[in-house]
Phi, psi and omega in degrees: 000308179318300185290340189264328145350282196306318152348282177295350126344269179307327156329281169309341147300297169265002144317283194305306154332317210256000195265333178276346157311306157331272142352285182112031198244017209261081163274191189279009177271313175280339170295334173267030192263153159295336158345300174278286200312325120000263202287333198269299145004282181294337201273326167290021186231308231246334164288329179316108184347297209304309173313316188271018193260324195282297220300310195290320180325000000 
């Protein structure tokens, strides 16, 4: 379950990078965008001992 969190994270992240890269819109405003920051922001909470301590119950 845990892995599959992250997955969709990431997934979702790098959706967005790649559709704005696409564009041709991608600067350092959209790397700090919430968009990214957000989902990668859960996928370091979801790497965290303590996640995979809950996750293992």
């Amino acid at each position: 379950m845990r892995w599959g969190a992250i997955a969709v994270e990431v997934v979702s992240a790098g959706g967005f990078l790649i559709a704005t890269a696409i564009d041709g819109d991608l600067s350092w405003i959209k790397l700090i965008a919430p968009s990214t920051l957000f989902p990668l922001a859960i996928v370091a909470t979801l790497l965290t001992p303590s996640a995979t301590r809950w996750f293992d119950r």
